[in-house]
DOKOLVO-264604 format. One record per atom (N, C-alpha, C): residue in one letter; x, y, z. Coordinates in pm, whole numbers, plus 50000, padded with zeros to 5 digits. Atoms other than C-alpha are relative to their C-alpha. Example, Ala and Ser with C-alpha at 12.3 -4.5 7.8 and 13.67 -1.06 7.14 Angstrom:
# DOKOLVO-264604
A500894988150000;A512304955050780;A500905012050000;S499184988149994;S513674989450714;S499235010950073;
This chain:
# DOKOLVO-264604
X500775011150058;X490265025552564;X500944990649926;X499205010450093;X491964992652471;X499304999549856;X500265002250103;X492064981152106;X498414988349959;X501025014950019;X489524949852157;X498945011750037;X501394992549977;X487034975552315;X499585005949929;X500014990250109;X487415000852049;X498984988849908;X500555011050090;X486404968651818;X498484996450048;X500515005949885;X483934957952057;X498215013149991;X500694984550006;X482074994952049;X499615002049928;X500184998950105;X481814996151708;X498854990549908;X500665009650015;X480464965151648;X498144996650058;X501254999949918;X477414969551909;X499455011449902;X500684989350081;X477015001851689;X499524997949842;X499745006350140;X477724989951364;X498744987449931;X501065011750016;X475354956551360;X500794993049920;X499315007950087;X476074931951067;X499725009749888;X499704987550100;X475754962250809;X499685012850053;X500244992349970;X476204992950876;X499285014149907;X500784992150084;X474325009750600;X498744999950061;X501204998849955;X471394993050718;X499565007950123;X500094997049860;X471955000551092;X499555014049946;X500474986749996;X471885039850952;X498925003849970;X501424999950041;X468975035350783;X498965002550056;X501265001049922;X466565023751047;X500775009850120;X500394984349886;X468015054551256;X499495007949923;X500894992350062;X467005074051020;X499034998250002;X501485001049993;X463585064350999;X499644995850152;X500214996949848;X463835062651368;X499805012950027;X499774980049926;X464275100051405;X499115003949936;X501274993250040;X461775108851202;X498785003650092;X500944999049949;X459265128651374;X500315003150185;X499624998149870;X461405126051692;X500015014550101;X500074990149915;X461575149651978;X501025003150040;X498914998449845;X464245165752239;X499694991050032;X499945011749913;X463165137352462;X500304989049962;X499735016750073;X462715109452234;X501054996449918;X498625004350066;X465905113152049;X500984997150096;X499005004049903;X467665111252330;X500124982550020;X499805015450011;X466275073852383;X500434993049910;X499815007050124;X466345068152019;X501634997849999;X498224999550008;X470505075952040;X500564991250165;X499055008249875;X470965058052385;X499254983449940;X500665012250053;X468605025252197;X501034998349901;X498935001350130;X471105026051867;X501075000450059;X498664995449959;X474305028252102;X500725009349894;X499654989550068;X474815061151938;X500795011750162;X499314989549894;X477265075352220;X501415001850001;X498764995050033;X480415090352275;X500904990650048;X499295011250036;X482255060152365;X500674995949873;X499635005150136;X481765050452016;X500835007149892;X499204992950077;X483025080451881;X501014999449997;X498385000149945;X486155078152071;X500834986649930;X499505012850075;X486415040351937;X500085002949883;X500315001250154;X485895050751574;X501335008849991;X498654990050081;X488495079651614;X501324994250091;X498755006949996;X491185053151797;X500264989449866;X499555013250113;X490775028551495;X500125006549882;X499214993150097;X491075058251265;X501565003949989;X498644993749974;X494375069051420;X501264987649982;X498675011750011;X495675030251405;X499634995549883;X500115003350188;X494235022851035;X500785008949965;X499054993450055;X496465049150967;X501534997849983;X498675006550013;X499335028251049;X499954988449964;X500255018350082;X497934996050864;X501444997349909;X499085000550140;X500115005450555;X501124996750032;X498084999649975;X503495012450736;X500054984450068;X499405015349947;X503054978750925;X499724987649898;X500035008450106;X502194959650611;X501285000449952;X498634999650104;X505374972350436;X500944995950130;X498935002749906;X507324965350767;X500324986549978;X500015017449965;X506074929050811;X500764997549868;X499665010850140;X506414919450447;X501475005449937;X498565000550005;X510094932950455;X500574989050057;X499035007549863;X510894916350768;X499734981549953;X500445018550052;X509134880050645;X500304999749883;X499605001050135;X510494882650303;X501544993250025;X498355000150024;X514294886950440;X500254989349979;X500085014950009;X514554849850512;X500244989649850;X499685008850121;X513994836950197;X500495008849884;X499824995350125;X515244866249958;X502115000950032;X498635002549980;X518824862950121;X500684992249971;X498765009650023;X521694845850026;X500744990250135;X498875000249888;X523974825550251;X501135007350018;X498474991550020;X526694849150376;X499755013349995;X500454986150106;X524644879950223;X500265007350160;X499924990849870;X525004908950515;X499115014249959;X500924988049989;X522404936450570;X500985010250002;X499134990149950;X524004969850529;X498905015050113;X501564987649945;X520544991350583;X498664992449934;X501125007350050;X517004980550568;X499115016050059;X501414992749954;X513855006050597;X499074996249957;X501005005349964;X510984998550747;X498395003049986;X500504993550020;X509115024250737;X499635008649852;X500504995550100;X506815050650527;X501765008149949;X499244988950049;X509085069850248;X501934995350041;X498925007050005;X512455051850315;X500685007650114;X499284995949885;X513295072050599;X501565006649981;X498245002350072;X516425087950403;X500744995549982;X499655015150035;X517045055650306;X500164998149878;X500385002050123;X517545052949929;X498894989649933;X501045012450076;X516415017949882;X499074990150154;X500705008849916;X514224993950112;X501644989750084;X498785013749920;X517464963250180;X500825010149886;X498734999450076;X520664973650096;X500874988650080;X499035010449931;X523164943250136;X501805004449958;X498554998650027;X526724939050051;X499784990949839;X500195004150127;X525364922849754;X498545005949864;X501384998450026;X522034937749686;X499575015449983;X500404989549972;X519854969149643;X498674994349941;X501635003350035;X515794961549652;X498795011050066;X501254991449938;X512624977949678;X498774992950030;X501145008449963;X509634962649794;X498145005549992;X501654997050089;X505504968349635;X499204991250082;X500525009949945;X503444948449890;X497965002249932;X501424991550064;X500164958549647;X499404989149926;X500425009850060;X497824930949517;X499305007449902;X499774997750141;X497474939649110;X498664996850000;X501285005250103;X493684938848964;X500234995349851;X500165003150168;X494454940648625;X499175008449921;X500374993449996;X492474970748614;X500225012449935;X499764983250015;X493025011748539;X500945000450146;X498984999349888;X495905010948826;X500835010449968;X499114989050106;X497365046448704;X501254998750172;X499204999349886;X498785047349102;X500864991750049;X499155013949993;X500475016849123;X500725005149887;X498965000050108;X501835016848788;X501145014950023;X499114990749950;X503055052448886;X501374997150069;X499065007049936;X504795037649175;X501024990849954;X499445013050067;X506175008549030;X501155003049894;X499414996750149;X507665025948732;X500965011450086;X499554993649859;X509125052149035;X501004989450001;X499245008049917;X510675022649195;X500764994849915;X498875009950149;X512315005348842;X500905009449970;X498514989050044;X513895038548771;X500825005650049;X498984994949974;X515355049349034;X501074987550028;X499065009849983;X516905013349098;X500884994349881;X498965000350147;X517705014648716;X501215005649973;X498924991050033;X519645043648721;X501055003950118;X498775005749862;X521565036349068;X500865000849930;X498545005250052;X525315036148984;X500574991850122;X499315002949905;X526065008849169;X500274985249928;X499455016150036;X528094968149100;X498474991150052;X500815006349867;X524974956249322;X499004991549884;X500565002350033;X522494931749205;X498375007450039;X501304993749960;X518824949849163;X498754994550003;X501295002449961;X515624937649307;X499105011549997;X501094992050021;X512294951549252;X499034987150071;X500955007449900;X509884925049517;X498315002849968;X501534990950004;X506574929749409;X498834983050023;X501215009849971;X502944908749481;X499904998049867;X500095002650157;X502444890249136;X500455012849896;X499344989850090;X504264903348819;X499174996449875;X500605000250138;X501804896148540;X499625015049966;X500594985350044;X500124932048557;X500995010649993;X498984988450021;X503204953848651;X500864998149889;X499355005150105;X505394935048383;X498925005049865;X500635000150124;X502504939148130;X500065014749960;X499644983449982;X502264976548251;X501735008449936;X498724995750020;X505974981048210;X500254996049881;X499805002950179;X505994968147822;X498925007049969;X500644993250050;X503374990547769;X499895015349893;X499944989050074;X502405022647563;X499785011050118;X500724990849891;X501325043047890;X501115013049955;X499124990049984;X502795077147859;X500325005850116;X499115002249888;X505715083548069;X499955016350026;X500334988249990;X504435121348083;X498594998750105;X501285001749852;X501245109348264;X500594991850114;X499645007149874;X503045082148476;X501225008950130;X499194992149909;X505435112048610;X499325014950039;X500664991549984;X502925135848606;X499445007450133;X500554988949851;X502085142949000;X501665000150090;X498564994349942;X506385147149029;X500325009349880;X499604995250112;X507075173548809;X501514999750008;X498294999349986;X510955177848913;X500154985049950;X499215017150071;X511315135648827;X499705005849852;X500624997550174;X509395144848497;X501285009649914;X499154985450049;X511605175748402;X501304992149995;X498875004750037;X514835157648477;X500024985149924;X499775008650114;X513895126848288;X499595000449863;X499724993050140;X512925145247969;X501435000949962;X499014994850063;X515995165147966;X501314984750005;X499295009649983;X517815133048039;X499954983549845;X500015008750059;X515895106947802;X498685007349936;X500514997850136;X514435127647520;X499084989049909;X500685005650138;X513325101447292;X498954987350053;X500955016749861;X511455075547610;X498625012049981;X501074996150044;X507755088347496;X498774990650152;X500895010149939;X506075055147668;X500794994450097;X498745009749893;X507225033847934;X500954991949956;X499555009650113;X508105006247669;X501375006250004;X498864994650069;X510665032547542;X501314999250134;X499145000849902;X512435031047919;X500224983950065;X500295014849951;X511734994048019;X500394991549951;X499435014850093;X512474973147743;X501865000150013;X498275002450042;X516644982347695;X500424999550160;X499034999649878;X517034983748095;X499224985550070;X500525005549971;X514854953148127;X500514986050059;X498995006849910;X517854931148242;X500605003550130;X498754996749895;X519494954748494;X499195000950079;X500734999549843;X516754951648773;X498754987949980;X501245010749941;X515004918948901;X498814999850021;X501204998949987;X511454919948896;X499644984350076;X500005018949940;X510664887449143;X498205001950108;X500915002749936;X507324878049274;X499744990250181;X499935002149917;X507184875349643;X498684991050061;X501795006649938;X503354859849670;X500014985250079;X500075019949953;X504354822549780;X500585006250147;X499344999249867;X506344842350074;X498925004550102;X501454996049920;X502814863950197;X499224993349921;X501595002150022;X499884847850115;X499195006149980;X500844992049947;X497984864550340;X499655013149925;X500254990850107;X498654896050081;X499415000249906;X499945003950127;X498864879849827;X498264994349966;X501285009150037;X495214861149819;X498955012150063;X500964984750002;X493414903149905;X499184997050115;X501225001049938;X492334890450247;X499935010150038;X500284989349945;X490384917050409;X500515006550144;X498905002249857;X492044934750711;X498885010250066;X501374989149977;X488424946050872;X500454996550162;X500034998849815;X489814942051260;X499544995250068;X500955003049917;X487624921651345;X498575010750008;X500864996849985;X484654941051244;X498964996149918;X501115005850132;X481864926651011;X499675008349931;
């Protein structure tokens, strides 16, 4: 089954809400029979087609993420490069691929957050985020450090914050454990953020995606 059909399948099933659509099966089946459910499920395009479509667009929503972080590497490079600058390694993919950082140049080391910020209770983001500042903090390297993120009002506000740096390392215990025994007296994030708050670039990429950047919806073409 191509991708448009999959879409296509779903949609005949789906209606323009699919809460409702379940609804009036439900109160379709009520009362139903062996015989008459059968019509009732071939009337609702309730068939295995659809299933098959629902579990191909589960198997490729599962690769939404990795091709979000791909694209918005690959359409970033352009304008976050220098003249002259030379790629040494870039990953593309989930988890850096035993990759330390996202771009490494001959001038550079960056990580890239393609995550549009509420302004919210974001404990998972900020997690991340605070992840990605420290290990590019504590790099030993001459390199200039990027941190690429979708608007910096909330992670910046996050990162001068009081959050405790015991809950934000809390689902790595090995990071947690070695940055105790390492930085004793860093309580809050504040306490790690503010004195290293020069040695890594925090730069807002949103004018480069938009499309990220402004939370459009990525429904496939399905209503």
């Amino acid at each position: 089954m191509e991708l448009a059909e999959a879409i296509a399948a779903l949609d005949r099933f789906s209606g323009q809400d699919l809460g409702r659509t379940l609804s009036r099966i439900e109160l379709a089946l009520e009362g139903a029979t062996l015989d008459s459910s059968q019509s009732l499920l071939l009337a609702h395009n309730a068939q295995h087609d659809v299933l098959a479509a629902a579990g191909l667009l589960k198997r490729f929503a599962g690769q939404v993420n990795v091709v979000i972080h791909a694209l918005g590497v690959l359409l970033c490079l352009p304008r976050v490069l220098q003249p002259g600058e030379v790629i040494e390694s870039v990953s593309l993919g989930a988890g850096n691929a035993g990759k330390p950082f996202d771009l490494e140049t001959d001038r550079r080391i960056a990580e890239f957050k393609f995550i549009a910020w509420k302004g919210g209770p974001e404990a998972i983001r900020q997690n991340s985020v605070f992840k990605d500042f420290y290990y590019l903090a504590e790099h030993e390297s001459a390199k200039s450090k990027y941190l690429y993120l979708l608007g910096t009002e909330f992670p910046l506000k996050f990162l001068g914050g009081r959050r405790a740096l015991r809950s934000v390392l809390s689902k790595n215990v090995r990071l947690y454990d070695a940055f105790a025994a390492k930085y004793p007296d860093c309580r809050v994030v504040r306490d790690y953020y503010l004195p290293r708050r020069h040695q890594v670039i925090i730069e807002d990429v949103s004018s480069i995606l938009p499309e990220l950047a402004q939370g459009l919806p990525l429904t496939l073409g399905i209503e």
